[in-house]
C-alpha positions in Angstrom: -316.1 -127.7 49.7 -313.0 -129.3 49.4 -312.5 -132.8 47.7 -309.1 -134.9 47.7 -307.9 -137.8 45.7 -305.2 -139.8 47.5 -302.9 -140.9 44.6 -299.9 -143.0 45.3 -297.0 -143.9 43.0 -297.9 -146.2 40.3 -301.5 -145.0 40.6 -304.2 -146.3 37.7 -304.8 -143.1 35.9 -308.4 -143.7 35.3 -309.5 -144.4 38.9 -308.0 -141.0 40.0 -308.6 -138.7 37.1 -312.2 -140.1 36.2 -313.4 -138.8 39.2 -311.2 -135.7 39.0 -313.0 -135.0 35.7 -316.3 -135.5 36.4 -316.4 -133.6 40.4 -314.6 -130.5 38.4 -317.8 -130.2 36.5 -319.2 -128.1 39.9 -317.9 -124.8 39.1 -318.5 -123.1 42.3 -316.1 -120.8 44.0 -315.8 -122.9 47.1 -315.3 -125.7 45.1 -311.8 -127.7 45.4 -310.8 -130.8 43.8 -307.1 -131.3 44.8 -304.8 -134.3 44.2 -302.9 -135.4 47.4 -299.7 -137.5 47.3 -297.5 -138.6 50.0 -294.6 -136.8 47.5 -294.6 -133.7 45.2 -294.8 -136.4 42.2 -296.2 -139.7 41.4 -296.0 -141.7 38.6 -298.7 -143.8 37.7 -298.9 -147.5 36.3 -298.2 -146.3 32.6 -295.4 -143.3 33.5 -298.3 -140.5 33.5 -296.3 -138.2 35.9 -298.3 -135.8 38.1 -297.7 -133.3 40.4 -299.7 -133.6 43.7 -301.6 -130.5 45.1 -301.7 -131.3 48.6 -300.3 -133.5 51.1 -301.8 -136.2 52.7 -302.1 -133.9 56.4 -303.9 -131.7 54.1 -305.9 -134.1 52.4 -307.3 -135.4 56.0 -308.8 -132.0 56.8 -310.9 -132.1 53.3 -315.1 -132.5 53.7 -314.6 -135.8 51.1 -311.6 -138.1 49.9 -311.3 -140.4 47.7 -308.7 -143.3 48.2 -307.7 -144.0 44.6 -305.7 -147.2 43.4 -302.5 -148.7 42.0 -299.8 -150.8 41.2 -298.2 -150.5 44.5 -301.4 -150.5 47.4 -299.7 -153.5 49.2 -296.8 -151.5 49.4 -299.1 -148.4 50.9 -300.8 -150.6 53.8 -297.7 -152.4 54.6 -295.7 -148.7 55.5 -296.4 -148.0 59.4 -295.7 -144.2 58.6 -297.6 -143.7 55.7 -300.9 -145.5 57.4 -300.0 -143.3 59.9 -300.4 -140.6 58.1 -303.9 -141.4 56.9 -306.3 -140.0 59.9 -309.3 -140.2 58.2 -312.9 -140.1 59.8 -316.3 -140.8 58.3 -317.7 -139.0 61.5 -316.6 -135.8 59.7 -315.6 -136.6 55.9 -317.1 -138.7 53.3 -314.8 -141.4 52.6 -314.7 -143.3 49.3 -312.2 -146.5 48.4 -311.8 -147.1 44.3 -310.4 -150.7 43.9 -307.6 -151.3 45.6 -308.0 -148.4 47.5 -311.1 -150.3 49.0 -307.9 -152.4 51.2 -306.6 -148.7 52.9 -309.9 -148.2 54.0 -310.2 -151.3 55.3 -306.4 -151.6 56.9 -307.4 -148.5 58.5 -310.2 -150.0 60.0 -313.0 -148.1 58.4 -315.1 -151.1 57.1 -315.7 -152.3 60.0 -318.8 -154.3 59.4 -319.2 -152.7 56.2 -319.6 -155.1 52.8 -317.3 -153.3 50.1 -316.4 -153.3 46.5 -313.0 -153.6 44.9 -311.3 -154.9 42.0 -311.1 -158.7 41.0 -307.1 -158.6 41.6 -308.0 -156.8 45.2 -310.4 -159.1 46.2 -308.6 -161.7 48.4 -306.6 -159.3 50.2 -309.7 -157.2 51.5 -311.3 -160.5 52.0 -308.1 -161.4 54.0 -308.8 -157.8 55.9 -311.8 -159.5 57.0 -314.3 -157.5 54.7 -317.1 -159.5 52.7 -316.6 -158.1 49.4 -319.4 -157.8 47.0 -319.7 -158.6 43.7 -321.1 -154.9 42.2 -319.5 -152.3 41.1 -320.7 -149.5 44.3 -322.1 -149.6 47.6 -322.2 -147.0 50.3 -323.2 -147.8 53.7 -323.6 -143.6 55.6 -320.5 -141.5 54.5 -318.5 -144.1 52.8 -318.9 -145.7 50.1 -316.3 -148.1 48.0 -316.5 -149.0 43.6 -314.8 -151.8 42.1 -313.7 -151.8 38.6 -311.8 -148.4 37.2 -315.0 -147.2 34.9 -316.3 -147.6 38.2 -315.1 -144.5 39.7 -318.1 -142.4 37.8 -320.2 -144.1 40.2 -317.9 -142.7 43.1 -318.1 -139.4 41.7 -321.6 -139.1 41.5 -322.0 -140.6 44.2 -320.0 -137.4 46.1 -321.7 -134.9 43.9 -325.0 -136.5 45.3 -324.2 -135.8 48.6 -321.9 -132.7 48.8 -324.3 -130.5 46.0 -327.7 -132.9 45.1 -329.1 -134.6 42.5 -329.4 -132.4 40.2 -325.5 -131.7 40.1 -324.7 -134.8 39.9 -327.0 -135.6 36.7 -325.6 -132.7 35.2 -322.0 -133.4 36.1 -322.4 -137.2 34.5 -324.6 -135.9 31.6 -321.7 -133.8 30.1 -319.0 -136.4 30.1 -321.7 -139.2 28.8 -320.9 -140.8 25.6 -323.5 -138.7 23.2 -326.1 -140.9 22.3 -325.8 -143.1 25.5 -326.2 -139.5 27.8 -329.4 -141.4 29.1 -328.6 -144.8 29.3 -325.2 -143.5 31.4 -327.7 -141.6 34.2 -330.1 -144.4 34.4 -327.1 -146.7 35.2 -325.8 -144.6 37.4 -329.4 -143.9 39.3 -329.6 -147.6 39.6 -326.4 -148.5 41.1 -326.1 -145.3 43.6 -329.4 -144.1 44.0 -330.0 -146.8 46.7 -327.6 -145.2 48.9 -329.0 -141.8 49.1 -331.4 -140.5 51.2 -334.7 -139.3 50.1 -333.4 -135.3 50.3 -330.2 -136.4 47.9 -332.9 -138.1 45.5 -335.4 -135.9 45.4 
């Protein structure tokens, strides 16, 4: 199973490496979380240089991605050949948007019809994309699902687990990076605000 991160220059650091933390918690064999760039290095909002794992061609052939956030998303959709690059397909991949990356998703014309989450800054330009955008932090409508806010992206993450390896997995994934003390209070949140996007087989 083979999970990518799209991360752009001037990425946010926590809405691509929150979820990178919590999906490495599977520690199966076949299981891959990569970072893909469009470049061998991006640098994120605060200069946290990273070097990508894969490329975005490679990152379209994964079973999940997640389209992370930045500084510089307006600058992503507004580049023919970069959008270009992104073929993407929720026919065959889960497909997950984390604040601004909630606008690629839509640019690419894979919310069609689809309420979404994003960020407060994002919010009129996915509006502008035609997309109603909700005011929660996740929702998932069949294989994609979008989060708005960066502490968000645990919800994304869990979400993905759900899905890709079950319920337990994910519990156990969220439990271990769970403030100790709130361990509890962190899964109940994150039941509440994904669970209603599973189906029964994920839940159970």
């Amino acid at each position: 199973m083979h999970i990518a991160i799209l991360t752009f220059d001037g990425y946010n650091e926590l809405d691509s490496l929150i979820a990178f933390g919590i999906l490495n918690r599977i520690r199966k064999p076949d299981w891959r979380v990569s970072i893909a760039s469009p470049t061998a290095r991006v640098t994120s909002m605060n200069g946290v240089v990273l070097e990508s794992h894969i490329s975005l061609a490679q990152a379209c052939e994964a079973d999940a991605v997640i389209v992370g956030s930045g500084l510089k998303t307006r600058d992503v959709v507004a580049d023919e050949t970069l959008m270009a690059q992104l073929r993407l397909d929720p026919s065959r991949q889960l497909l997950a948007g984390q604040c601004s990356g909630t606008l690629i998703l839509a640019r690419l014309g894979l919310l069609q019809d689809i309420p979404a989450c994003t960020d407060l800054i994002t919010k009129p330009w996915v509006q502008e994309a035609g997309i109603s955008v909700l005011n929660q932090p996740f929702f998932a409508r069949g294989n994609v699902a979008t989060a708005g806010g960066c502490l968000a992206s645990q919800y994304l993450a869990f979400w993905l687990i759900a899905r890709l390896e079950g319920m337990q997995a994910a519990r156990e994934a969220l439990h271990y990076v769970a403030p100790v003390g709130e361990k509890e209070d962190y899964l109940a949140r994150a039941l509440q605000h994904v669970s209603p996007y599973l189906s029964a087989d994920s839940v159970a």
